[in-house]
PDB file as gemmi writes it, atoms N, CA and C in Angstrom:
CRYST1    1.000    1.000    1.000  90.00  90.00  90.00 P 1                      
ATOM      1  N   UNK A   1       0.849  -1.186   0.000  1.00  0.00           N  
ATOM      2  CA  UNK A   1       0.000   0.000   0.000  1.00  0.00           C  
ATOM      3  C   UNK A   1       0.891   1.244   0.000  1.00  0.00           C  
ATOM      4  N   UNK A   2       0.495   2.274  -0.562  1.00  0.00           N  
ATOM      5  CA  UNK A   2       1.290   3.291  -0.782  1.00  0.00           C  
ATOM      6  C   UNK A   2       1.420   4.121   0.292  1.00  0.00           C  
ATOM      7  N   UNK A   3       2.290   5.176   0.513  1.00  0.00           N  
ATOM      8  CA  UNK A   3       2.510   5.763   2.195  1.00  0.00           C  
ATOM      9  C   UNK A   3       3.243   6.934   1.447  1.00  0.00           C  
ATOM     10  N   UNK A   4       2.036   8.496   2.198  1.00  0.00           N  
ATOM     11  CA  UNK A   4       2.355   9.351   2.149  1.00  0.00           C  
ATOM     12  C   UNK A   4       3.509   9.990   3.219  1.00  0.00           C  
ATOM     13  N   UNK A   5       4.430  10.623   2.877  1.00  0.00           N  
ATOM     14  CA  UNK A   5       5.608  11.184   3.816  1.00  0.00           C  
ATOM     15  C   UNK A   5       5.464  12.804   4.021  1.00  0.00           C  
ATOM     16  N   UNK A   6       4.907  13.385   5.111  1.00  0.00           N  
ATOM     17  CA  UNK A   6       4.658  14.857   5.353  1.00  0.00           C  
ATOM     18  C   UNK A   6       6.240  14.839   5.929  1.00  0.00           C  
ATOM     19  N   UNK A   7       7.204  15.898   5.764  1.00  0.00           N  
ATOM     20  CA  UNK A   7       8.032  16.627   6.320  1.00  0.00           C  
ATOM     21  C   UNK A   7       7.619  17.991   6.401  1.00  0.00           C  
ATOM     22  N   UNK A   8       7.677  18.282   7.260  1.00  0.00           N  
ATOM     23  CA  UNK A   8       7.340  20.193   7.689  1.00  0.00           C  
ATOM     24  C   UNK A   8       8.874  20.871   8.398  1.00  0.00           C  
ATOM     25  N   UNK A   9       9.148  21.787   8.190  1.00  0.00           N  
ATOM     26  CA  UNK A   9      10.494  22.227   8.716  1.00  0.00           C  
ATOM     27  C   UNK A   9       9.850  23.566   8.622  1.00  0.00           C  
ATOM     28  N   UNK A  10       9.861  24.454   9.708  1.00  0.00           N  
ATOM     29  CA  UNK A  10      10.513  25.551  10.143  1.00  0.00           C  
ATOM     30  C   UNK A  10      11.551  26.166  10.323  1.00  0.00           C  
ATOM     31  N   UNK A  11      12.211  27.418   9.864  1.00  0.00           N  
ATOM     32  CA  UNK A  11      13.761  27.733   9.528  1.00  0.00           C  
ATOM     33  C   UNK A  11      13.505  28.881  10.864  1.00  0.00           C  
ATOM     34  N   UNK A  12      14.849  28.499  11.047  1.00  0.00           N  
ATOM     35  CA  UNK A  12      15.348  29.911  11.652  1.00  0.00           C  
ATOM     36  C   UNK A  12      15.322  31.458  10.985  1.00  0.00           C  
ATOM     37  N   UNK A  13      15.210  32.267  11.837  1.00  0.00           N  
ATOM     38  CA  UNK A  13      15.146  33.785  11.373  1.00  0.00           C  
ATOM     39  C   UNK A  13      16.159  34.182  10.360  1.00  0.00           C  
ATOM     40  N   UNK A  14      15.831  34.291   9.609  1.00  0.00           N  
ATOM     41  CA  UNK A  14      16.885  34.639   7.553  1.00  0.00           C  
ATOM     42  C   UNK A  14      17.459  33.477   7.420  1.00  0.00           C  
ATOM     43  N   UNK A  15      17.282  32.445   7.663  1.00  0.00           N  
ATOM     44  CA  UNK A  15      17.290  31.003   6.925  1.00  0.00           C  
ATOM     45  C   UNK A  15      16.378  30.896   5.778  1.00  0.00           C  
ATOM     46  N   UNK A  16      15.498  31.409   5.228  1.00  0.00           N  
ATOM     47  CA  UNK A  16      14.598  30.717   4.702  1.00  0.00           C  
ATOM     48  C   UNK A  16      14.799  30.097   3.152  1.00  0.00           C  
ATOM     49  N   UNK A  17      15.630  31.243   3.075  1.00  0.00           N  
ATOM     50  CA  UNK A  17      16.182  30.971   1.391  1.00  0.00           C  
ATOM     51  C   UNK A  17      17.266  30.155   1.214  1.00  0.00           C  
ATOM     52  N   UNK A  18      18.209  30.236   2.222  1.00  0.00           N  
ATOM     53  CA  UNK A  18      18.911  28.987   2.584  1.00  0.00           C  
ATOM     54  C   UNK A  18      18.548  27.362   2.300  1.00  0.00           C  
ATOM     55  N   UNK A  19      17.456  27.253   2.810  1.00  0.00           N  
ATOM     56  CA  UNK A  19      17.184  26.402   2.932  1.00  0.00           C  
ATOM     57  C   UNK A  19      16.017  26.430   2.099  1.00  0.00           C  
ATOM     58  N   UNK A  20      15.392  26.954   1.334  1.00  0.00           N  
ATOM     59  CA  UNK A  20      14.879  26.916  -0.090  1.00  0.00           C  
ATOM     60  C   UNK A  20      16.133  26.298  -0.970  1.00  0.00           C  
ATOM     61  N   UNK A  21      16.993  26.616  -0.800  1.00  0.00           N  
ATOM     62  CA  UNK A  21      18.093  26.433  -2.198  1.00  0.00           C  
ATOM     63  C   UNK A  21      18.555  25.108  -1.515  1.00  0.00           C  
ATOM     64  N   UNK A  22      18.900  24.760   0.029  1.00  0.00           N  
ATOM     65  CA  UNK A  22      19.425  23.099   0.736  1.00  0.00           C  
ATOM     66  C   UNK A  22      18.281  22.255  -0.347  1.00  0.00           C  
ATOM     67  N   UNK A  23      16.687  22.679  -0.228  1.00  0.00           N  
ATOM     68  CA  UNK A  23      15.724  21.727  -0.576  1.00  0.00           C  
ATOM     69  C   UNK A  23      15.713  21.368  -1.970  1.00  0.00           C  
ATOM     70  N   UNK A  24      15.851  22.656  -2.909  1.00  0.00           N  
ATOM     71  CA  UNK A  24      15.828  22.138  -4.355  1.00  0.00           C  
ATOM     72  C   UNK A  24      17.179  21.452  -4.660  1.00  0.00           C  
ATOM     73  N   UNK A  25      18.447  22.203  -4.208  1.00  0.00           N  
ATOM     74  CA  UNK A  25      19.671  21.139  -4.831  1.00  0.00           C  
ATOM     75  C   UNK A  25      20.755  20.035  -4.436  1.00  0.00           C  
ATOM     76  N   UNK A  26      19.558  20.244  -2.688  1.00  0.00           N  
ATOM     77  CA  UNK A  26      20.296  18.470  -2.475  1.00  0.00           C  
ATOM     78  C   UNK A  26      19.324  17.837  -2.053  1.00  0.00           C  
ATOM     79  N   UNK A  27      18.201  17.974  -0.817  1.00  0.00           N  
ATOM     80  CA  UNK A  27      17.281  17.023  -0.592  1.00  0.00           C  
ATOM     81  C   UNK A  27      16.212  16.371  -1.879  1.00  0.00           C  
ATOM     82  N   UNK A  28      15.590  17.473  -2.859  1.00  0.00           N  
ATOM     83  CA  UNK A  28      15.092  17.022  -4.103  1.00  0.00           C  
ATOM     84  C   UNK A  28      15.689  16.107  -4.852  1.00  0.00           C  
ATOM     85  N   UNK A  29      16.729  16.030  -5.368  1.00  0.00           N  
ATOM     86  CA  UNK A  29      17.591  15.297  -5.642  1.00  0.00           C  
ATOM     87  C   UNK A  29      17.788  13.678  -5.262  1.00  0.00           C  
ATOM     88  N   UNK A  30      18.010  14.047  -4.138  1.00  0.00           N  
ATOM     89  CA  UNK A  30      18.687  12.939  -2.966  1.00  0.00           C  
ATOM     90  C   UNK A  30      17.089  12.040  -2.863  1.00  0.00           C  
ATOM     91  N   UNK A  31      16.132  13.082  -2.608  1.00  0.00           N  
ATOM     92  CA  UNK A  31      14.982  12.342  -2.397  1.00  0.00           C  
ATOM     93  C   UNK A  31      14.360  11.022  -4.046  1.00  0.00           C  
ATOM     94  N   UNK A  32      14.415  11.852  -4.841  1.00  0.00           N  
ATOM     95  CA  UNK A  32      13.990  11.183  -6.097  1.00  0.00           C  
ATOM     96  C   UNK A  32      15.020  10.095  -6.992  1.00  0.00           C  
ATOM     97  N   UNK A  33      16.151   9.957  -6.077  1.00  0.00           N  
ATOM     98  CA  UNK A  33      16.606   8.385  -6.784  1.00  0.00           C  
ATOM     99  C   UNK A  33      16.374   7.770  -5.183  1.00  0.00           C  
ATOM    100  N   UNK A  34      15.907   7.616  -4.414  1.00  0.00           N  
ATOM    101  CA  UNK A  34      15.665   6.990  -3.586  1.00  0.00           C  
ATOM    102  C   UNK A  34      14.709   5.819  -4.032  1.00  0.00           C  
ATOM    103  N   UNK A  35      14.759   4.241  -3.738  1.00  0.00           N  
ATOM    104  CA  UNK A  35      14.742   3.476  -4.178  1.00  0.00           C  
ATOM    105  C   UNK A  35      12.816   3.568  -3.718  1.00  0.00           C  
ATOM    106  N   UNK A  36      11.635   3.682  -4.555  1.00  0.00           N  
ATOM    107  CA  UNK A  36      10.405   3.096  -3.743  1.00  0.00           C  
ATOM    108  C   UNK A  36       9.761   4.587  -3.803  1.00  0.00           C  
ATOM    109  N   UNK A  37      10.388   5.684  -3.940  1.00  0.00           N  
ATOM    110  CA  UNK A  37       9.456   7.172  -4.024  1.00  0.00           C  
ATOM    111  C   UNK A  37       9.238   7.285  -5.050  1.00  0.00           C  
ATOM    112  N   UNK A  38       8.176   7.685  -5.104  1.00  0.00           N  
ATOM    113  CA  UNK A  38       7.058   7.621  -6.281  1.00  0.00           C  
ATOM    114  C   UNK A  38       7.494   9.139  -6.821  1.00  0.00           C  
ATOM    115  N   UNK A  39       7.223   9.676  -6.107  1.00  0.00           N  
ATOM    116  CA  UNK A  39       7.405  11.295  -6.420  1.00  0.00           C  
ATOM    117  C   UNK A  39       7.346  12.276  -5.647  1.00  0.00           C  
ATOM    118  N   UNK A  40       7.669  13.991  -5.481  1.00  0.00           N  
ATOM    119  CA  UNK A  40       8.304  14.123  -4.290  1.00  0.00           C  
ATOM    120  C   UNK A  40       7.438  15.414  -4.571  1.00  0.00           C  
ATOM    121  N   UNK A  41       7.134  16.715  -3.192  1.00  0.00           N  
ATOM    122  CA  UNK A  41       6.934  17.809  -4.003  1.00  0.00           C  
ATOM    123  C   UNK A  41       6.932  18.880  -2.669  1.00  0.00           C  
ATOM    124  N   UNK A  42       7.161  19.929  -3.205  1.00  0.00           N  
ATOM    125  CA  UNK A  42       7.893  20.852  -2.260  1.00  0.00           C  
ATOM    126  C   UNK A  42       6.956  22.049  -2.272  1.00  0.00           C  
ATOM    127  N   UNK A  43       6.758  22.750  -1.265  1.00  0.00           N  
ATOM    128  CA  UNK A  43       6.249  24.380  -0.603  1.00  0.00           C  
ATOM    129  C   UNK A  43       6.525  24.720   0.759  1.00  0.00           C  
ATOM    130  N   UNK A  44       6.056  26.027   0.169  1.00  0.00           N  
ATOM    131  CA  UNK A  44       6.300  26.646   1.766  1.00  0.00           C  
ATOM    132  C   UNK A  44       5.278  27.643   2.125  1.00  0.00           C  
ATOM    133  N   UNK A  45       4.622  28.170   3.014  1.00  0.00           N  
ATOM    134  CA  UNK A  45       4.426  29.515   3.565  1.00  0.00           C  
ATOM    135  C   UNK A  45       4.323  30.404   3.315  1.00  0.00           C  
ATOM    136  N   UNK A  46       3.621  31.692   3.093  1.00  0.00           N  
ATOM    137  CA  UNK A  46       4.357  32.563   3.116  1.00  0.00           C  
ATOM    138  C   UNK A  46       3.527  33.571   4.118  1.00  0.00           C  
ATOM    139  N   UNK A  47       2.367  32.764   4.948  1.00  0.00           N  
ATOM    140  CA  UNK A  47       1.510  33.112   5.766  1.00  0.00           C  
ATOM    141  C   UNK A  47       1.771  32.582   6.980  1.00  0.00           C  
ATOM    142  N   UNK A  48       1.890  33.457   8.358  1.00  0.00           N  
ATOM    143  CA  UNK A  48       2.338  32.864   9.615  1.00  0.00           C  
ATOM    144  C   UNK A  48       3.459  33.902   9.920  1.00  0.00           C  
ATOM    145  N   UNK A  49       4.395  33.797  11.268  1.00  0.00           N  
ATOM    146  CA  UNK A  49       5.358  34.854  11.350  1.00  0.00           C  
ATOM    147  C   UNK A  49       6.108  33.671  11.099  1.00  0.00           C  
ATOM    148  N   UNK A  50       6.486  32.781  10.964  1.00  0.00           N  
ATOM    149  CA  UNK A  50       7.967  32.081  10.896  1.00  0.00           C  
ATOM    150  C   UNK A  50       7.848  30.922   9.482  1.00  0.00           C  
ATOM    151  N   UNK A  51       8.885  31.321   8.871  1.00  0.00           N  
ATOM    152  CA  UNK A  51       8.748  30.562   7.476  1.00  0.00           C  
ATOM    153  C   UNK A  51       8.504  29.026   7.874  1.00  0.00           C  
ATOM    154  N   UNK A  52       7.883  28.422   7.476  1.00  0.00           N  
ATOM    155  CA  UNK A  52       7.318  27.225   7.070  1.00  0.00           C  
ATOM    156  C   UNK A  52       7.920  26.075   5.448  1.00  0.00           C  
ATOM    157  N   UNK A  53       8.153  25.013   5.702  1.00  0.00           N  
ATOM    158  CA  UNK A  53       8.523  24.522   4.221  1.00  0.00           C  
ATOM    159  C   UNK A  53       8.171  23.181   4.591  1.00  0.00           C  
ATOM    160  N   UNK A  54       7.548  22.919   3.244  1.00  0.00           N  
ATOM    161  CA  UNK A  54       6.609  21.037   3.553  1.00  0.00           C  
ATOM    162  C   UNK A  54       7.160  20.156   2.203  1.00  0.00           C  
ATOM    163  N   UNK A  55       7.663  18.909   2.228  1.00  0.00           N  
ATOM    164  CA  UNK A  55       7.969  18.220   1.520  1.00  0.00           C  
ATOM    165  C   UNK A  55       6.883  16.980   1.535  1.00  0.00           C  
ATOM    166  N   UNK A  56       6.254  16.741   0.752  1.00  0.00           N  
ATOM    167  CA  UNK A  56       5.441  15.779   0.424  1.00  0.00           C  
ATOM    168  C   UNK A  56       5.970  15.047  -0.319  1.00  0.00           C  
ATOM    169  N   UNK A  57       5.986  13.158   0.028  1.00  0.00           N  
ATOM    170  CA  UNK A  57       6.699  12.448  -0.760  1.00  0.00           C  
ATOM    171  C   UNK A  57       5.689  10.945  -0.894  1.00  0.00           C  
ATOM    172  N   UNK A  58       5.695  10.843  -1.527  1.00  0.00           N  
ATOM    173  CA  UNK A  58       4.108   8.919  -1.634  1.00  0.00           C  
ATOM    174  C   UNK A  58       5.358   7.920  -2.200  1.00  0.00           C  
ATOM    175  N   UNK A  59       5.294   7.055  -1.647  1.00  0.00           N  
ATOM    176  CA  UNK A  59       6.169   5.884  -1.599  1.00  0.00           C  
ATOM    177  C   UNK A  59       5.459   5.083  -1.892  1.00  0.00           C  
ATOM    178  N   UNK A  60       6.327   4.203  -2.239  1.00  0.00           N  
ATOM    179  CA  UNK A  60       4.989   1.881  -2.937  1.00  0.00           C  
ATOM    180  C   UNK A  60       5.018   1.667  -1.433  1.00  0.00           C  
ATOM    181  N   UNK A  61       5.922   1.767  -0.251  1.00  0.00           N  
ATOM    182  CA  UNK A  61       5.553   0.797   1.044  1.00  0.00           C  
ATOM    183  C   UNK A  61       6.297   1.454   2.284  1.00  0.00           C  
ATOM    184  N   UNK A  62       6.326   0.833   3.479  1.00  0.00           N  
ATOM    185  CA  UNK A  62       7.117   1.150   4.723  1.00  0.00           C  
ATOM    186  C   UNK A  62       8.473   1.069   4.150  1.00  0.00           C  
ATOM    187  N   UNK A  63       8.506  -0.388   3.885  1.00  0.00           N  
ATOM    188  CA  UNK A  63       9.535  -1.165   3.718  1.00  0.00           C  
ATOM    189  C   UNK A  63      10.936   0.324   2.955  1.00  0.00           C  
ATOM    190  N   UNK A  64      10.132   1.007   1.725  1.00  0.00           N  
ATOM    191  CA  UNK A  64      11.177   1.376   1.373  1.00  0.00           C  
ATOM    192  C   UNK A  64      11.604   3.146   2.109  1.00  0.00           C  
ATOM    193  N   UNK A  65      10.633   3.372   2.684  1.00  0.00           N  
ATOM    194  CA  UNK A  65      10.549   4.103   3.990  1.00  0.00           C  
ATOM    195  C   UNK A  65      11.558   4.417   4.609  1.00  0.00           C  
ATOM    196  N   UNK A  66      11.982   3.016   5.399  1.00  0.00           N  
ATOM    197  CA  UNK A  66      12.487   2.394   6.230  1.00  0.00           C  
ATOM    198  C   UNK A  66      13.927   2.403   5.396  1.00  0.00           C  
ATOM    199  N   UNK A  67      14.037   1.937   4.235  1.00  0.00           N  
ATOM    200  CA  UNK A  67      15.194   1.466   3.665  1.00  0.00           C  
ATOM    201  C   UNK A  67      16.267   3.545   3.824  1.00  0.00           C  
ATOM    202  N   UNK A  68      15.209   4.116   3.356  1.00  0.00           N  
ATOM    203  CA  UNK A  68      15.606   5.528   3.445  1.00  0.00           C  
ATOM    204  C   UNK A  68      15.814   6.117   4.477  1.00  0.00           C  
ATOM    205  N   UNK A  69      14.884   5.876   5.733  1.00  0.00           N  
ATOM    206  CA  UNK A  69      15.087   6.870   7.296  1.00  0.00           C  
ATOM    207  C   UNK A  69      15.750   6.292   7.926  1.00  0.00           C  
ATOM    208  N   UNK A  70      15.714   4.456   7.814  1.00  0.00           N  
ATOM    209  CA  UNK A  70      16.258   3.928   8.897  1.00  0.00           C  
ATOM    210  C   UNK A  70      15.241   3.279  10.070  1.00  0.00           C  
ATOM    211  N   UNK A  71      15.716   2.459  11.141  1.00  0.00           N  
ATOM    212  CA  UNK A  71      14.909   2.116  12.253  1.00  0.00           C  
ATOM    213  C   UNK A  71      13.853   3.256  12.356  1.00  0.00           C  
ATOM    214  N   UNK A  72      14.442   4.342  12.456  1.00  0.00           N  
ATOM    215  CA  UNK A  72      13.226   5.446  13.709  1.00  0.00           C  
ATOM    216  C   UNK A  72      12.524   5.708  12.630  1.00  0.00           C  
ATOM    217  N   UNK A  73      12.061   5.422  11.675  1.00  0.00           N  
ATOM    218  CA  UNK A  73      11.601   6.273  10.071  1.00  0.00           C  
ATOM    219  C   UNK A  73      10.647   7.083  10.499  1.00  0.00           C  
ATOM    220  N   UNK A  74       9.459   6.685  11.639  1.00  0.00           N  
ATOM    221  CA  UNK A  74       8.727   7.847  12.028  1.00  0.00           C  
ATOM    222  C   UNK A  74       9.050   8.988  12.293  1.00  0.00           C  
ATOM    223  N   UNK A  75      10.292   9.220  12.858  1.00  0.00           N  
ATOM    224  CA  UNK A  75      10.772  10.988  12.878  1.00  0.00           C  
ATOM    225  C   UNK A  75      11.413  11.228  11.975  1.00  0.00           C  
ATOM    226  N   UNK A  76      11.788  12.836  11.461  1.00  0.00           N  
ATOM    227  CA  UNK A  76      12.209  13.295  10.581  1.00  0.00           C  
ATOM    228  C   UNK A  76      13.723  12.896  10.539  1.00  0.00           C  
ATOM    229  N   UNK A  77      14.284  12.935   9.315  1.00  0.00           N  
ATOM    230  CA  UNK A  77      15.420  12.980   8.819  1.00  0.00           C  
ATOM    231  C   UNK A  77      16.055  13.802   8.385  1.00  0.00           C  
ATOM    232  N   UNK A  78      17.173  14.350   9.784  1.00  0.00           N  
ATOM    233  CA  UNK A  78      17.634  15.633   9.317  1.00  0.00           C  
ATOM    234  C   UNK A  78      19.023  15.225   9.098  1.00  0.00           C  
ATOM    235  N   UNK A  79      19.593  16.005   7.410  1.00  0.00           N  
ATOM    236  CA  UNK A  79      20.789  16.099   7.128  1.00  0.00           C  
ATOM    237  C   UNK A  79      21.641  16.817   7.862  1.00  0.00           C  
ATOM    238  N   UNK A  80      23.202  16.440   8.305  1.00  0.00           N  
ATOM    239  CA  UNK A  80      23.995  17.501   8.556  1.00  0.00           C  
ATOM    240  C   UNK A  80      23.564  18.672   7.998  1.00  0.00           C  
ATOM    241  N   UNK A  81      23.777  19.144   6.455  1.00  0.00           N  
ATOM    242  CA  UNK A  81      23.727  20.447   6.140  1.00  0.00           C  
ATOM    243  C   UNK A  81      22.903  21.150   6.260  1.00  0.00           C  
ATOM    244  N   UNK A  82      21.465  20.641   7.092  1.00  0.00           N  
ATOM    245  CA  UNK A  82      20.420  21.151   7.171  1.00  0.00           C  
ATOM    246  C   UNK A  82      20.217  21.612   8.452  1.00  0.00           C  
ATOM    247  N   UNK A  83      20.965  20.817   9.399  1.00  0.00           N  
ATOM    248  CA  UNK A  83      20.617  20.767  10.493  1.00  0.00           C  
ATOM    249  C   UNK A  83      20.722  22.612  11.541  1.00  0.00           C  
ATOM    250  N   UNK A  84      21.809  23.175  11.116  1.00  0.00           N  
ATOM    251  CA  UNK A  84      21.691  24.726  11.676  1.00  0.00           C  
ATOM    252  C   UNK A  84      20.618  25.400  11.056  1.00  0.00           C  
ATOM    253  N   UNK A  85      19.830  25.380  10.017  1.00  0.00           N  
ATOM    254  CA  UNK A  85      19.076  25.966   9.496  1.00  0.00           C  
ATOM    255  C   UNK A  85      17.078  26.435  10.042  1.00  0.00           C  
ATOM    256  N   UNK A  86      17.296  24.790  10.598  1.00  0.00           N  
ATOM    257  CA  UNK A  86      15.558  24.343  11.039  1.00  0.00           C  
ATOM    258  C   UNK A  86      15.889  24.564  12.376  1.00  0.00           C  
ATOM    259  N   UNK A  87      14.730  25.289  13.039  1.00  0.00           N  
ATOM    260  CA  UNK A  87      14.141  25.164  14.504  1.00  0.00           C  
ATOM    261  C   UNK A  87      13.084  24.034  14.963  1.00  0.00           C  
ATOM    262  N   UNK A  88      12.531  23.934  13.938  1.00  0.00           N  
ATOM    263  CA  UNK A  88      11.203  22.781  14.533  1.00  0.00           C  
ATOM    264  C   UNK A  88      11.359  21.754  13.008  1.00  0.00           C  
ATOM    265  N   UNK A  89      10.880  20.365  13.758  1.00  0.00           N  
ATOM    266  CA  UNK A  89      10.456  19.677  12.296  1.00  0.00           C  
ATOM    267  C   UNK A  89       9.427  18.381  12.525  1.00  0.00           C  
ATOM    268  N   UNK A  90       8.705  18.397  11.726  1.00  0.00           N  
ATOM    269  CA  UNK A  90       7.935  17.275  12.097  1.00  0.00           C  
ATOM    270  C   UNK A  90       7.706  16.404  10.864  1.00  0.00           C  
ATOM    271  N   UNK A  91       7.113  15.075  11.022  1.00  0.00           N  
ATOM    272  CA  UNK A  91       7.481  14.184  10.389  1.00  0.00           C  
ATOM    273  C   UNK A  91       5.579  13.162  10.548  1.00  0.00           C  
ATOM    274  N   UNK A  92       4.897  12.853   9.441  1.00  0.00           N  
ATOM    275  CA  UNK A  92       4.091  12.702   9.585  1.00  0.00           C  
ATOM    276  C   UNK A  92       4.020  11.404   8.393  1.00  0.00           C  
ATOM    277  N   UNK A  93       3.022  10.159   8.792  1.00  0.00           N  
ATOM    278  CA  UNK A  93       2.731   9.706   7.448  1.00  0.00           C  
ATOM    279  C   UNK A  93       1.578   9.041   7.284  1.00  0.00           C  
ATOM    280  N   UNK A  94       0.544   8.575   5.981  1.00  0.00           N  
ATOM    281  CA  UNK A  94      -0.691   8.289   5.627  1.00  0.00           C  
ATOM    282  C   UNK A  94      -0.475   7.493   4.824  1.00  0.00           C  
ATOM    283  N   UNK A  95      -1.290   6.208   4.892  1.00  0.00           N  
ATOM    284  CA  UNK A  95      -1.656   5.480   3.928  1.00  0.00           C  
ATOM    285  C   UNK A  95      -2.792   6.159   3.317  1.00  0.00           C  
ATOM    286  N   UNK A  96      -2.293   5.572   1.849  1.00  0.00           N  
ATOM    287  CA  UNK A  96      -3.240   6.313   0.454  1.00  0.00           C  
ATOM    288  C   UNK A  96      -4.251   5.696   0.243  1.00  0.00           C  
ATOM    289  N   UNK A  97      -5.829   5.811   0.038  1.00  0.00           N  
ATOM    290  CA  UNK A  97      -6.640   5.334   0.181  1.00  0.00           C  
ATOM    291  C   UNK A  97      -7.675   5.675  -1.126  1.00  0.00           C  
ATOM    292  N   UNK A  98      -6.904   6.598  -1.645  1.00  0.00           N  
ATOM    293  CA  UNK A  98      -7.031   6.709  -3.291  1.00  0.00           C  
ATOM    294  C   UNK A  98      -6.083   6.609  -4.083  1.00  0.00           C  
ATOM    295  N   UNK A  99      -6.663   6.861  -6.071  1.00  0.00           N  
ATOM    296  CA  UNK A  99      -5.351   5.989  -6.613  1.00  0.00           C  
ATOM    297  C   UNK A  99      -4.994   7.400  -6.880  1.00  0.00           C  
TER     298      UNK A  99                                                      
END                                                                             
């Protein structure tokens, strides 16, 4: 069954573009030869006081989930190069129940 992947990241204060440019030219990337992701897709915010950025990703299973996050796959997966950038992050996921 297919399994939606919410990532949400919040940046630190004048991070935002930073980490607009971390998301398109290494996590996008990195995310879409990943073995089992279907397809990947990126926004952000621009409503709220603190920038916001959401990666939506639908996978074929856990299994390849798992092959990507690791044991903990339920929490987010934060890169070194990302990691000074985000204050908050959360990590969410749904089985697809349409095609």
């Amino acid at each position: 069954m297919p399994i939606i992947r919410v990532y949400r990241a919040r940046t630190h204060a004048g991070m935002d573009k930073e980490f607009e440019r971390f998301l398109l030219q290494e996590a996008l990337p990195l995310m879409r030869k990943q073995n089992g992701c279907i397809d990947v897709h990126l926004g952000k915010t621009k409503w709220g006081g603190m920038p916001e950025f959401v990666m939506v990703s639908r996978w074929d299973s856990i299994d390849s989930i798992k092959q990507f996050a690791g044991p903990d796959w339920q929490s987010p997966r934060i890169l070194p190069e990302e990691a000074h950038m985000v204050k908050q992050v959360f990590c969410d996921h749904y089985e697809v129940f349409t095609a």
